[in-house]
N, CA, C and O of each residue as an XYZ file, in Angstrom:
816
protein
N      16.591     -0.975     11.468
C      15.317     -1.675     11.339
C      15.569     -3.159     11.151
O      16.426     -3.539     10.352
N      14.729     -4.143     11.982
C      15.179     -5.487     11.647
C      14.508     -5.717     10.263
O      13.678     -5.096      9.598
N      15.175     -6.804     10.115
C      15.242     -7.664      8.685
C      14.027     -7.650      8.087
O      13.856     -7.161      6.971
N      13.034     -8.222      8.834
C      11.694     -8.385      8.295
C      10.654     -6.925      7.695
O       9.826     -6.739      6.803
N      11.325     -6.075      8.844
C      10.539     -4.896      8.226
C      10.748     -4.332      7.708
O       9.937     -3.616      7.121
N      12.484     -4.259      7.526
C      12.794     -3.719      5.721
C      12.097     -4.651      4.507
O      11.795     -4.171      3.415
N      11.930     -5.778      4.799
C      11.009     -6.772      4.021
C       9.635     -5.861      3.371
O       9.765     -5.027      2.475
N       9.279     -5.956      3.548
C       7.656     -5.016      4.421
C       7.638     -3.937      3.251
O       6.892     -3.724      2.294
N       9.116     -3.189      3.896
C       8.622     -1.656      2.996
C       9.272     -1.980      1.620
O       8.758     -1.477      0.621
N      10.467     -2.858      1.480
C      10.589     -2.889      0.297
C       9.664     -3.314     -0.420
O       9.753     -2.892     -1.573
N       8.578     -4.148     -0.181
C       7.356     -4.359     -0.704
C       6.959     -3.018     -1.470
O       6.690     -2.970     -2.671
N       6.964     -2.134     -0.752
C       6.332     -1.160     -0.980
C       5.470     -0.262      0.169
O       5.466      0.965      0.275
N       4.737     -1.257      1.001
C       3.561     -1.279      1.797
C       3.191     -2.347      2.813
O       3.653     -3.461      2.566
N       2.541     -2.239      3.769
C       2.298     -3.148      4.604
C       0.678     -2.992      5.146
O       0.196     -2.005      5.701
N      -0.103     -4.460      4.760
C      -1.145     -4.494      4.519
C      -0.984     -6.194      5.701
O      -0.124     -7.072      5.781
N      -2.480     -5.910      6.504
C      -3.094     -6.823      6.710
C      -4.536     -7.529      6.358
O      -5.047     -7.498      5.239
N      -5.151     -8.228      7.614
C      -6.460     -8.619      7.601
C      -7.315     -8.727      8.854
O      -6.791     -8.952      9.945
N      -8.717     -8.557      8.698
C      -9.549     -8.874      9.746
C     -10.802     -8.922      9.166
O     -11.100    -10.065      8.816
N     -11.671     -8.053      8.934
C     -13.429     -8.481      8.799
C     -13.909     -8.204      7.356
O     -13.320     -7.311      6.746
N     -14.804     -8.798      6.806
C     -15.456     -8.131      5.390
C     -16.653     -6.927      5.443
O     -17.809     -6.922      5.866
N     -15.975     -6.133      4.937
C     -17.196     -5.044      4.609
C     -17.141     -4.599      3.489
O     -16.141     -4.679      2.776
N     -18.366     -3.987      3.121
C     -18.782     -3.241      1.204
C     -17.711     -2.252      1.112
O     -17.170     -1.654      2.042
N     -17.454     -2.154     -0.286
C     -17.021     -0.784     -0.184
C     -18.180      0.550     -0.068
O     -17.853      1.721      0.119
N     -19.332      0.140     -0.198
C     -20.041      0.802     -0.568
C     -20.702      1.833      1.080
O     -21.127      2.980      1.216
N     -20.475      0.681      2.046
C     -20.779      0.945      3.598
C     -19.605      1.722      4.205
O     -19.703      1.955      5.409
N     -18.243      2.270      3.414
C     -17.319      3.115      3.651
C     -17.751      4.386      3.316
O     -16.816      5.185      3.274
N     -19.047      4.949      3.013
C     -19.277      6.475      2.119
C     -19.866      7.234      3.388
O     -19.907      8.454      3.545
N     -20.370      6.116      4.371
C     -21.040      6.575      5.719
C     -20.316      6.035      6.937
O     -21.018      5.914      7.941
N     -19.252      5.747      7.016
C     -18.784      4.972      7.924
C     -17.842      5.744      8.232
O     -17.757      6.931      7.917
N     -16.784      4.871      9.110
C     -15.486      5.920      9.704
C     -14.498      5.346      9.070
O     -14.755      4.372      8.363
N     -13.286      5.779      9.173
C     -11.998      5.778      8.536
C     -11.732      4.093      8.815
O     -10.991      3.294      8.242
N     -12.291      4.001      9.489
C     -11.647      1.866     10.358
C     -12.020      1.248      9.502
O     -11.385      0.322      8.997
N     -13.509      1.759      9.038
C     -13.968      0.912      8.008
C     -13.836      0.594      6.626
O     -14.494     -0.338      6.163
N     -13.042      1.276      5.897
C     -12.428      1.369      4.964
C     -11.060      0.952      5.408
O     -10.697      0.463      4.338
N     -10.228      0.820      6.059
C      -9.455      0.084      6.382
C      -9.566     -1.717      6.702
O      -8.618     -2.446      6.412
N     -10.748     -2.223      7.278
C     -11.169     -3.261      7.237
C     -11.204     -4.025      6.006
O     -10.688     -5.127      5.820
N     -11.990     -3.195      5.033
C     -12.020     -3.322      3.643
C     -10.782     -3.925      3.166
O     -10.614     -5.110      2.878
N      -9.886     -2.920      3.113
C      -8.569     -3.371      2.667
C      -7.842     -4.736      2.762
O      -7.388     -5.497      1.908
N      -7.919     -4.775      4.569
C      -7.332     -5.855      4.488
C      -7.568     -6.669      4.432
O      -6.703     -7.541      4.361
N      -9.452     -7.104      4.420
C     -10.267     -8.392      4.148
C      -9.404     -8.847      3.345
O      -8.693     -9.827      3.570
N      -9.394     -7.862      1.888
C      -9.381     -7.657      0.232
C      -8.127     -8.456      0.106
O      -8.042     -9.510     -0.523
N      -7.357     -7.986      0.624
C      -5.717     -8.521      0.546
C      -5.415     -9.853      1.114
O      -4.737    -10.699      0.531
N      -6.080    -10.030      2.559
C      -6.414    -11.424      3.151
C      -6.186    -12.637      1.767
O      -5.251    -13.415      1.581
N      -7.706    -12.359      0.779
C      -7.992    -13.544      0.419
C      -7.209    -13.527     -1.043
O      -7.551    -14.275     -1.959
N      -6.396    -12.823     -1.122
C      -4.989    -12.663     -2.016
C      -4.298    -14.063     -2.132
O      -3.770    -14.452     -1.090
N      -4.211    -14.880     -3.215
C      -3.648    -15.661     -3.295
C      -2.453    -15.919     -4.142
O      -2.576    -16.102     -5.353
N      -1.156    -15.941     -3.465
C       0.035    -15.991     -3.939
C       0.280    -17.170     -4.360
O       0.101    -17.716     -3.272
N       0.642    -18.337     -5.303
C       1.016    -19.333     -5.793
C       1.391    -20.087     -7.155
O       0.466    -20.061     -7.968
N       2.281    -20.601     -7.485
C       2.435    -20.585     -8.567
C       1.046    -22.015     -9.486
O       0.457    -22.924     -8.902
N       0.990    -21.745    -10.578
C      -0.053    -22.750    -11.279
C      -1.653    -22.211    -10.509
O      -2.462    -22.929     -9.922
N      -1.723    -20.830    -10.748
C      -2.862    -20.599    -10.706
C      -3.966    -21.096    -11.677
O      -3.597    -21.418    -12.807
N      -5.025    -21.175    -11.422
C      -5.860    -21.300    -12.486
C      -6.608    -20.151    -12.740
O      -6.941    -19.388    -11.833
N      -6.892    -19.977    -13.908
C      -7.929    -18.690    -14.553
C      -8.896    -18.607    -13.405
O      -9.123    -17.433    -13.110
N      -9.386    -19.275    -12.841
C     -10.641    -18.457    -11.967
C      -9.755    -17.830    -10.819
O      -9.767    -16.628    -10.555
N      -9.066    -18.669    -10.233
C      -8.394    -17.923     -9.033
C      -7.668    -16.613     -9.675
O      -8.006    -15.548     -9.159
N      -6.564    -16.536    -10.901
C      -6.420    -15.173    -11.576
C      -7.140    -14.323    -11.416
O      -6.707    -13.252    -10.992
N      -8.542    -14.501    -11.708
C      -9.835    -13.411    -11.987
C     -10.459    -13.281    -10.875
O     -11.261    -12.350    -10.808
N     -10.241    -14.364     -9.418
C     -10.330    -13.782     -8.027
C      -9.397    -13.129     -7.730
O      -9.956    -12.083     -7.400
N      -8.444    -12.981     -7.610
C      -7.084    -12.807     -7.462
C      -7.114    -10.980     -8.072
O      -6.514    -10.165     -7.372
N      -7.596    -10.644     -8.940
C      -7.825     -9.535     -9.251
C      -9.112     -8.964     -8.688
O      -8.896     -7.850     -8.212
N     -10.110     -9.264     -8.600
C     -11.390     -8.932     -7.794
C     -10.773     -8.222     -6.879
O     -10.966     -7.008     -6.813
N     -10.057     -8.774     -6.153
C      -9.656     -8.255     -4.733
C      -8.497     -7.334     -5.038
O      -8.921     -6.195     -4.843
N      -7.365     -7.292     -5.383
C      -7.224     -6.287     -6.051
C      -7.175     -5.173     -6.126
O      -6.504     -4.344     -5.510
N      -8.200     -5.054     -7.223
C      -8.775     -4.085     -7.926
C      -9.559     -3.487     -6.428
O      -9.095     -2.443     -5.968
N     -10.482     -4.010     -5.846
C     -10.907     -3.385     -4.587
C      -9.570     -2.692     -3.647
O      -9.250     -1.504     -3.667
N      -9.085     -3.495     -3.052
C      -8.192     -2.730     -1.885
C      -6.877     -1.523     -3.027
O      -6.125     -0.654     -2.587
N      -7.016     -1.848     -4.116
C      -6.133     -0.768     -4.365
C      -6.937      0.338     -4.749
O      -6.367      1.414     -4.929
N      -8.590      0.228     -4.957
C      -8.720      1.605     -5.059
C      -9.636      2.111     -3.356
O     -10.437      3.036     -3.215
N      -9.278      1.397     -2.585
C      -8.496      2.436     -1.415
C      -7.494      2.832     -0.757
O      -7.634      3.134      0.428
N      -6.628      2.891     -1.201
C      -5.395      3.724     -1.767
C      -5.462      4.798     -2.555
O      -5.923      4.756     -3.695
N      -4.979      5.896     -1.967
C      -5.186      7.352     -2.881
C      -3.787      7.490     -3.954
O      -3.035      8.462     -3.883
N      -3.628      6.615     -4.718
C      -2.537      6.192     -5.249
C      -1.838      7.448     -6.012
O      -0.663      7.499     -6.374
N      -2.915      8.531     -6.185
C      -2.395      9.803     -7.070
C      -1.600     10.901     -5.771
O      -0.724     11.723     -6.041
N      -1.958     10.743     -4.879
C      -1.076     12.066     -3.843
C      -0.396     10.512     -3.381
O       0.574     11.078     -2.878
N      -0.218      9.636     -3.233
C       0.809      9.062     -2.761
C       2.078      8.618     -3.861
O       3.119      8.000     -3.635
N       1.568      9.165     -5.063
C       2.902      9.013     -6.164
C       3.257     10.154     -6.194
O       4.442     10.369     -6.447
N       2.441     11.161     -5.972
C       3.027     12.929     -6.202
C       4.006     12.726     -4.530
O       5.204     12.440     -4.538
N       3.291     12.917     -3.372
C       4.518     12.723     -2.547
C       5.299     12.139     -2.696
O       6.332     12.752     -2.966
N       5.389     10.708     -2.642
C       6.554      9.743     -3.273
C       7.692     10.420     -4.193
O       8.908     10.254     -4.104
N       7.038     11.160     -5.024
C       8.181     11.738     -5.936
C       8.539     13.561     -5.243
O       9.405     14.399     -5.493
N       7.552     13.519     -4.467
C       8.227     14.747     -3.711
C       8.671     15.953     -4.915
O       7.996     15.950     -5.944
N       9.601     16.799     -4.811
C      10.332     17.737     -5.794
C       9.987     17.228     -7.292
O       9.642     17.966     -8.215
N      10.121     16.049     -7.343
C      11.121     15.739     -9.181
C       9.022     16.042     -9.442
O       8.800     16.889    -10.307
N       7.990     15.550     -8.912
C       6.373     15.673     -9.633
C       6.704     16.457    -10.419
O       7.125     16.116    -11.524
N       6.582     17.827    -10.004
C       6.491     18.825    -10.904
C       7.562     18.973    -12.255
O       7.229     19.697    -13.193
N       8.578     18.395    -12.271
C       9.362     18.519    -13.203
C       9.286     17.444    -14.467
O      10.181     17.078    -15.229
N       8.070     17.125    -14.415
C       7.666     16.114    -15.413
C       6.590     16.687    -15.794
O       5.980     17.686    -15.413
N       6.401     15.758    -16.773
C       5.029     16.250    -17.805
C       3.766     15.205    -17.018
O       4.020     14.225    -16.319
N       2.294     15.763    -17.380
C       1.420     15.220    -17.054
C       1.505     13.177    -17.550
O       1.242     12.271    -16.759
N       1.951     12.986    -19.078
C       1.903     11.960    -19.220
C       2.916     10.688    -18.316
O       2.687      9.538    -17.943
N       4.356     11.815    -18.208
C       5.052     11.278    -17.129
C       4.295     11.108    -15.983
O       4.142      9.949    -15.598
N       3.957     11.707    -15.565
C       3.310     12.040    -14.020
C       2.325     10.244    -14.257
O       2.485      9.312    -13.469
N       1.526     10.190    -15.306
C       0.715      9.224    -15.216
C       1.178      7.983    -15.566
O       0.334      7.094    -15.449
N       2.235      7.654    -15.951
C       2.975      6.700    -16.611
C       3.295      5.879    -15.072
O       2.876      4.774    -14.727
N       4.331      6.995    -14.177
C       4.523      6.742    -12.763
C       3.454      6.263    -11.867
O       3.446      5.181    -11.280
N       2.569      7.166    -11.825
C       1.262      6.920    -10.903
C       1.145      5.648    -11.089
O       1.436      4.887    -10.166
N       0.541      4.987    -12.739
C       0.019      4.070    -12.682
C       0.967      2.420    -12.379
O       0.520      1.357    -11.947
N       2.692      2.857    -12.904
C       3.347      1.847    -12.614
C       3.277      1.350    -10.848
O       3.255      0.196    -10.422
N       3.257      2.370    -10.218
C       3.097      2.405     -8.775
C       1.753      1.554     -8.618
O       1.796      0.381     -8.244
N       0.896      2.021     -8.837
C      -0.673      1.393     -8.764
C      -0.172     -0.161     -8.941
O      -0.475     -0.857     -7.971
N       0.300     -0.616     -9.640
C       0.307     -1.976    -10.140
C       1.451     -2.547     -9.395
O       1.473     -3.761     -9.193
N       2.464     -1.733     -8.941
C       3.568     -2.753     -7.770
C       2.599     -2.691     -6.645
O       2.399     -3.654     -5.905
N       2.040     -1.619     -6.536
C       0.840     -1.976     -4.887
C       0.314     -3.525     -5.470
O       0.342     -4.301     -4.514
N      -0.012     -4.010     -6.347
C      -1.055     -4.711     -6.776
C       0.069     -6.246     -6.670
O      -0.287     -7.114     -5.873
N       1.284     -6.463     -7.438
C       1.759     -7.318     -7.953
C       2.637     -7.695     -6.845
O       3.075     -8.837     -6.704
N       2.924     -6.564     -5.943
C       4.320     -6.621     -5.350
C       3.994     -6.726     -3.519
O       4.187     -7.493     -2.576
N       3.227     -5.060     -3.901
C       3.230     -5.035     -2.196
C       1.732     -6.341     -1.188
O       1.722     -7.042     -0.176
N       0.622     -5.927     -2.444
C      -0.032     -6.834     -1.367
C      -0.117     -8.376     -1.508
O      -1.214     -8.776     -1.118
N       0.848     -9.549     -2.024
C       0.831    -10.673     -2.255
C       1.526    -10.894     -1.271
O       1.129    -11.829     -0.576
N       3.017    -10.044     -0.729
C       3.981    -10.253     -0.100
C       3.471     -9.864      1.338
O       3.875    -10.539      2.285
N       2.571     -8.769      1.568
C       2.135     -8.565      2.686
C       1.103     -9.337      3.212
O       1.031     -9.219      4.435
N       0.349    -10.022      2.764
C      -0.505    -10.790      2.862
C       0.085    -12.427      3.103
O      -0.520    -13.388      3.579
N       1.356    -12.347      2.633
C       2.084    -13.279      3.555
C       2.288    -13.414      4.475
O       2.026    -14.353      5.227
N       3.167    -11.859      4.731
C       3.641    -11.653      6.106
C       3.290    -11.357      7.380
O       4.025    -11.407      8.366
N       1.868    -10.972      7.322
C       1.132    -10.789      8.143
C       0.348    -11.570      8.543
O      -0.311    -11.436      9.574
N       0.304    -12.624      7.679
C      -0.970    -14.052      7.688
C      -0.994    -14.550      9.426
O       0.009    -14.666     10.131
N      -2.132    -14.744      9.765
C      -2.251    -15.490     11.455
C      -1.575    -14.356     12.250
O      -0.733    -14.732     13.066
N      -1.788    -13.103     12.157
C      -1.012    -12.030     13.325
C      -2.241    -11.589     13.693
O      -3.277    -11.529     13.032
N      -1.978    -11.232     15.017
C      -3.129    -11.208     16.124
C      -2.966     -9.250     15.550
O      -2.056     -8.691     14.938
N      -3.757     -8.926     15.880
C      -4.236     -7.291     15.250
C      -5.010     -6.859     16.418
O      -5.976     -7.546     16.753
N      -4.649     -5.617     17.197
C      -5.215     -4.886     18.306
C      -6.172     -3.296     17.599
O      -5.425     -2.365     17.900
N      -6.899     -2.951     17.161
C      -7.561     -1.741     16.647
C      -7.705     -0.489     18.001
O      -8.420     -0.482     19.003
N      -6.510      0.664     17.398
C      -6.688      1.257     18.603
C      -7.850      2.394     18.186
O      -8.530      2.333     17.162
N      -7.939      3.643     19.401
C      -8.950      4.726     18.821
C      -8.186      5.390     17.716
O      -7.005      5.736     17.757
N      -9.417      5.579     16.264
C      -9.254      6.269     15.324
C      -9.107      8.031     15.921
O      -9.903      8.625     16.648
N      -7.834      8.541     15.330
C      -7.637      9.836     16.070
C      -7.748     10.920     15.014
O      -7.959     10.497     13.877
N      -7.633     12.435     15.185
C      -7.523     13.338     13.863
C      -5.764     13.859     13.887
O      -5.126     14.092     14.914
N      -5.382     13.927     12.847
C      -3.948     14.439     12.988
C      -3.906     15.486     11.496
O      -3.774     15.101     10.335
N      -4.079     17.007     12.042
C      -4.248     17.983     10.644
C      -5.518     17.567      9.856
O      -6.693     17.500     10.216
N      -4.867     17.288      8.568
C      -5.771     17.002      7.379
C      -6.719     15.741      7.818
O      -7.916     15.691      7.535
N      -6.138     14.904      8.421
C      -6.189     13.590      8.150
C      -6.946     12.795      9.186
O      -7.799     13.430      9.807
N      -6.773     11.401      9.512
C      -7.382     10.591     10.468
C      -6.832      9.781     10.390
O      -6.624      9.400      9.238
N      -6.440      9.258     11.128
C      -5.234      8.347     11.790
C      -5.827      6.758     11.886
O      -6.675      6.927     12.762
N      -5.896      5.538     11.582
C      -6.552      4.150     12.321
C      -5.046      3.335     12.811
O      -4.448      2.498     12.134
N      -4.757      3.708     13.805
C      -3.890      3.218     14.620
C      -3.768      1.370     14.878
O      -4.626      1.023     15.689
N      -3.043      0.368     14.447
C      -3.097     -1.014     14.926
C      -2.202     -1.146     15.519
O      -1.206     -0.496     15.203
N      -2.149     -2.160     16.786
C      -0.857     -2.816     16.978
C      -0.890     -4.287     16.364
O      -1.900     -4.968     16.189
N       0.055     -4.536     16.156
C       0.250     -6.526     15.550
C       0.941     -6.906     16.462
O       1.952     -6.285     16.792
N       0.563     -7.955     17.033
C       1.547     -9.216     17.780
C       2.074    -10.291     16.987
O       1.461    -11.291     16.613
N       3.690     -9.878     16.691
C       4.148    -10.911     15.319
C       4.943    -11.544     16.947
O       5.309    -10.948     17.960
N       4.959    -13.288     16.464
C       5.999    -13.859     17.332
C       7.196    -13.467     17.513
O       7.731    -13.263     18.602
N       7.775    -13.319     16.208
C       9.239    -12.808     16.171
C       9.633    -11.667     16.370
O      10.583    -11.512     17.137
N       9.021    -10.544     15.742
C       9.232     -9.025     15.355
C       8.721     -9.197     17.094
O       9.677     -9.220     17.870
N       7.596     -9.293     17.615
C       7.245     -9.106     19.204
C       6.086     -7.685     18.305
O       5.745     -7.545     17.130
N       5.809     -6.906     19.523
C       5.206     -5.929     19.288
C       5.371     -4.809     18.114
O       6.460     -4.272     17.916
N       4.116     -4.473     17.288
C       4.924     -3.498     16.301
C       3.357     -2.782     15.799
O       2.480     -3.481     15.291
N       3.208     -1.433     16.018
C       2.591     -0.470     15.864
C       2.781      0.151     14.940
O       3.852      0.657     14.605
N       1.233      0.223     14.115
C       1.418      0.968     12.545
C       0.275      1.902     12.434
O      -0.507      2.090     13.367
N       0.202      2.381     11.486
C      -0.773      3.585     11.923
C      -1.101      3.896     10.159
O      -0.323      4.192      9.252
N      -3.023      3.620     10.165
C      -3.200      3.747      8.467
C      -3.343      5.325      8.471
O      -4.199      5.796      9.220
N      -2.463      6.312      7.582
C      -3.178      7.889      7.667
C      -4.650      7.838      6.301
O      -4.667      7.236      5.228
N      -5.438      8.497      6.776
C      -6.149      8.868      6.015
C      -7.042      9.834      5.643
O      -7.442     10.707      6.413
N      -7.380      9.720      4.474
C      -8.052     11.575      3.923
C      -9.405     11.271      3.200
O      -9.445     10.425      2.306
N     -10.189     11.764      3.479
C     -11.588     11.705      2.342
C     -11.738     12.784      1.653
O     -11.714     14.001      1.835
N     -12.010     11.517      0.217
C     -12.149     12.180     -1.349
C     -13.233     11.287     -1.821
O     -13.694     10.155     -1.969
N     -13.337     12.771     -1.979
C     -15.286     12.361     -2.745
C     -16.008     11.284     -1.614
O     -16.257     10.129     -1.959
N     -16.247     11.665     -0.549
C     -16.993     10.926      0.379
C     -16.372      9.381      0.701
O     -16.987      8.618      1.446
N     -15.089      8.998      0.064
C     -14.644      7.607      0.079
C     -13.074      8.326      0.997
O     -12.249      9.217      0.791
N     -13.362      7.265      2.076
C     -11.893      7.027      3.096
C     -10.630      6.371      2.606
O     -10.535      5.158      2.795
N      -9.761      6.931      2.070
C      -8.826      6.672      1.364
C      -7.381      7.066      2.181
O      -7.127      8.182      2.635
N      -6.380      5.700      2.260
C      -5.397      5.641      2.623
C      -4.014      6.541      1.872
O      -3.592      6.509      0.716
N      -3.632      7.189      2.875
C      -2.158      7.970      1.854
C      -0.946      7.588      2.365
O       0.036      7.743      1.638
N      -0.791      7.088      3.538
C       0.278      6.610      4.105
C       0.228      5.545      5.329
O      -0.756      5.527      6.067
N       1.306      4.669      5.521
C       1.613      3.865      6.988
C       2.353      4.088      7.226
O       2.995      4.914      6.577
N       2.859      3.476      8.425
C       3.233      4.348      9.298
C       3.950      3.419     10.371
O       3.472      3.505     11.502
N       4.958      2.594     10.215
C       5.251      1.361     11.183
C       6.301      1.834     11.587
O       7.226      2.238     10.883
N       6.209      1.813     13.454
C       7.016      2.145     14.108
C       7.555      3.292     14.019
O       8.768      3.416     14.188
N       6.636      4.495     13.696
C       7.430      5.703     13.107
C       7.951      5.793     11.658
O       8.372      6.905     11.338
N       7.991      4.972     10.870
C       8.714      5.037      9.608
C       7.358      4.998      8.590
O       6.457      4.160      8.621
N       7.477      6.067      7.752
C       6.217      6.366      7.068
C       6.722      5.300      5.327
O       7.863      5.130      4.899
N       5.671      4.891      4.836
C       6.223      4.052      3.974
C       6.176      5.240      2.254
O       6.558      4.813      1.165
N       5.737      6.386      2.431
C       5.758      7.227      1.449
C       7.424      7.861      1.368
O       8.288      7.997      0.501
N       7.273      8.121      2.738
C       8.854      8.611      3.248
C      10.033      7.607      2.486
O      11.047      7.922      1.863
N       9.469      6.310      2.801
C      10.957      5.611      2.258
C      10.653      5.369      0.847
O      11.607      4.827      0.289
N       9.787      5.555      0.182
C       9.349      5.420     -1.243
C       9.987      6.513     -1.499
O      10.823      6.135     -2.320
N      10.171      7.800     -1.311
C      10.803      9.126     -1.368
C      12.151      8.636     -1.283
O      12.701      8.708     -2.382
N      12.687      8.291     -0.621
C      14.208      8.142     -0.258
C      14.756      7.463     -1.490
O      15.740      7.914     -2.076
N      13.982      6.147     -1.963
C      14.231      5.069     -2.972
C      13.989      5.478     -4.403
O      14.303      4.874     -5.428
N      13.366      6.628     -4.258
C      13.029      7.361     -5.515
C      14.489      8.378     -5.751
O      15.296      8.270     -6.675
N      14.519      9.291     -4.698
C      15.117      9.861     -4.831
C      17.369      9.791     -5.307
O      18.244     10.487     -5.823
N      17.182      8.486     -4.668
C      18.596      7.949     -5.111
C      19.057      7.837     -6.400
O      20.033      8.246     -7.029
N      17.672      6.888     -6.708
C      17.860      6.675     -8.324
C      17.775      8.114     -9.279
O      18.588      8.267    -10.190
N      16.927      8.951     -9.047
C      16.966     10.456     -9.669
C      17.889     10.977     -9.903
O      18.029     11.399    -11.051
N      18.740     11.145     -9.101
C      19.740     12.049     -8.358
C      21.240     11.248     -9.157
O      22.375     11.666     -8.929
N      20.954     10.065    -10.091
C      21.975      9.198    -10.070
C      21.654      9.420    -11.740
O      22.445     10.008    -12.478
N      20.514      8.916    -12.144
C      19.877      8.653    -13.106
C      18.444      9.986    -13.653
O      18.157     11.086    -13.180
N      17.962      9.331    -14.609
C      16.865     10.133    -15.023
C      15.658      9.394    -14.833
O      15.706      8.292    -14.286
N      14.490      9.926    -15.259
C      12.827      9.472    -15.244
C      13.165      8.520    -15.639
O      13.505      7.763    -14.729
N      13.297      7.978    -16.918
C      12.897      6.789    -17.721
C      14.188      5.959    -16.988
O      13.718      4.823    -16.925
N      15.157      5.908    -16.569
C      15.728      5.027    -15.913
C      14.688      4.181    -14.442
O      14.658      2.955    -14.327
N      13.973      5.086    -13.519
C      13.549      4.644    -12.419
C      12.048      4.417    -13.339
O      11.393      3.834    -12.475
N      11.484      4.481    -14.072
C      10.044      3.876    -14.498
C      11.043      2.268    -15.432
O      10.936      1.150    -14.927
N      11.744      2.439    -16.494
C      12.023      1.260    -16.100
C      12.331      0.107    -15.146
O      11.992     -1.074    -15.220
N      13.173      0.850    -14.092
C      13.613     -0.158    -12.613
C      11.715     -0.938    -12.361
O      11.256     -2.078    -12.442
N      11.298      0.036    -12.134
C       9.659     -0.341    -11.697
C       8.949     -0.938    -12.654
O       7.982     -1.595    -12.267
N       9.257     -0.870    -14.283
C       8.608     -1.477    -15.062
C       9.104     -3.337    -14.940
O       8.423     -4.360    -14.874
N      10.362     -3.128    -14.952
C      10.846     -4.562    -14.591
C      10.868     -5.203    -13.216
O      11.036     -6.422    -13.175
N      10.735     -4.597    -12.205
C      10.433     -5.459    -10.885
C       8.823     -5.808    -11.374
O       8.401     -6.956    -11.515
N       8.076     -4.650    -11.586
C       6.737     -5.679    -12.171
C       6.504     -6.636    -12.658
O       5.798     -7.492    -12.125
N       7.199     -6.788    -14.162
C       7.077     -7.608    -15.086
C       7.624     -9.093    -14.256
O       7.060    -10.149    -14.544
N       8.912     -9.074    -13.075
C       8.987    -10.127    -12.182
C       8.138    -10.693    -11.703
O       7.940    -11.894    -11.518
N       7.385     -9.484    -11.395
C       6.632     -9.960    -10.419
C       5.338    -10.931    -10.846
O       5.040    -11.976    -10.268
N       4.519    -10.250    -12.181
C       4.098    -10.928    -12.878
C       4.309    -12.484    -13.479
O       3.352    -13.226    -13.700
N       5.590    -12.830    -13.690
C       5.881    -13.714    -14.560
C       5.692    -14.890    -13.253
O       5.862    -16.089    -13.472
């Protein structure tokens, strides 16, 4: 994989932008549209240092929106694949929520970089099993062509993202892989620290 798009997933995730819509116009709408949402949300994400308190408290507005479309609870139970079940509920939520907050701190400041000014093609929304597929291509100058694909599932009448999907490489999949090293090496509280402190980076 070139350089940039290991970039991407080590983020975590790969998030763009294009149009503003409610969240509220996603309960009747199609899967695109809740994807739109997202990446408005992340769009107006502002990464910089010497923020000021209002931009902070914009800066979270948005946020707080595009991460709760993200189904962040089956994408931490897959993510952890096998080891879920071998934890306790408070574990289970300790994880979930550290995850919730690298989507927040980590993946969409950095993606919202990287994607900034990329031309975005919307292909047909398809069904695949459970799910529904919103297929993009991006025209990055450098990378050239690169096809990603949002999966998604509805809960409780809201279109909610569980995985991407760039170039074939699912970003739950490599969250699995990155999980799984450290497990296999280490214990729980070793990999919720790793994640407690790339946060706290990320934060500072």
């Amino acid at each position: 994989m070139r350089n940039s798009k290991k970039i991407a997933f080590t983020s975590f995730l790969l998030f763009f932008f294009l149009t503003g819509l409610s969240w509220a116009d996603t309960e009747k709408s199609k899967p695109e549209a809740a994807v739109k949402i997202l990446l408005n949300e992340i769009k107006q994400i502002v990464d910089a240092d010497g923020l000021s308190d209002a931009d902070i408290l914009t800066n979270k507005k948005h946020s707080d929106l595009a991460v709760s479309i993200l189904n962040v609870p089956e994408i931490s139970e897959k993510a952890l694949g096998k080891y879920w079940a071998k934890h306790s509920e408070e574990q289970q939520n300790q994880f979930q929520n550290l995850l919730g907050e690298l989507f927040v701190h980590v993946a969409f400041p950095s993606s919202a970089k990287f994607f900034a000014n990329l031309d975005l093609v919307y292909g047909k929304t398809k069904s695949k099993k459970d799910m529904m597929v919103v297929p993009i291509t991006v025209i990055h100058e450098k990378e050239g062509e690169v096809d990603i694909d949002f999966r998604m599932k509805l809960s409780e009448k809201r279109w909610l993202v569980v995985d991407v999907i760039l170039d074939g490489i699912s970003m739950r999949n490599n969250l699995r892989s990155q999980f799984y090293k450290i497990l296999k090496k280490k214990d729980f509280d070793h990999l919720v620290h790793k994640m407690g402190k790339k946060l706290k980076e990320a934060k500072s």
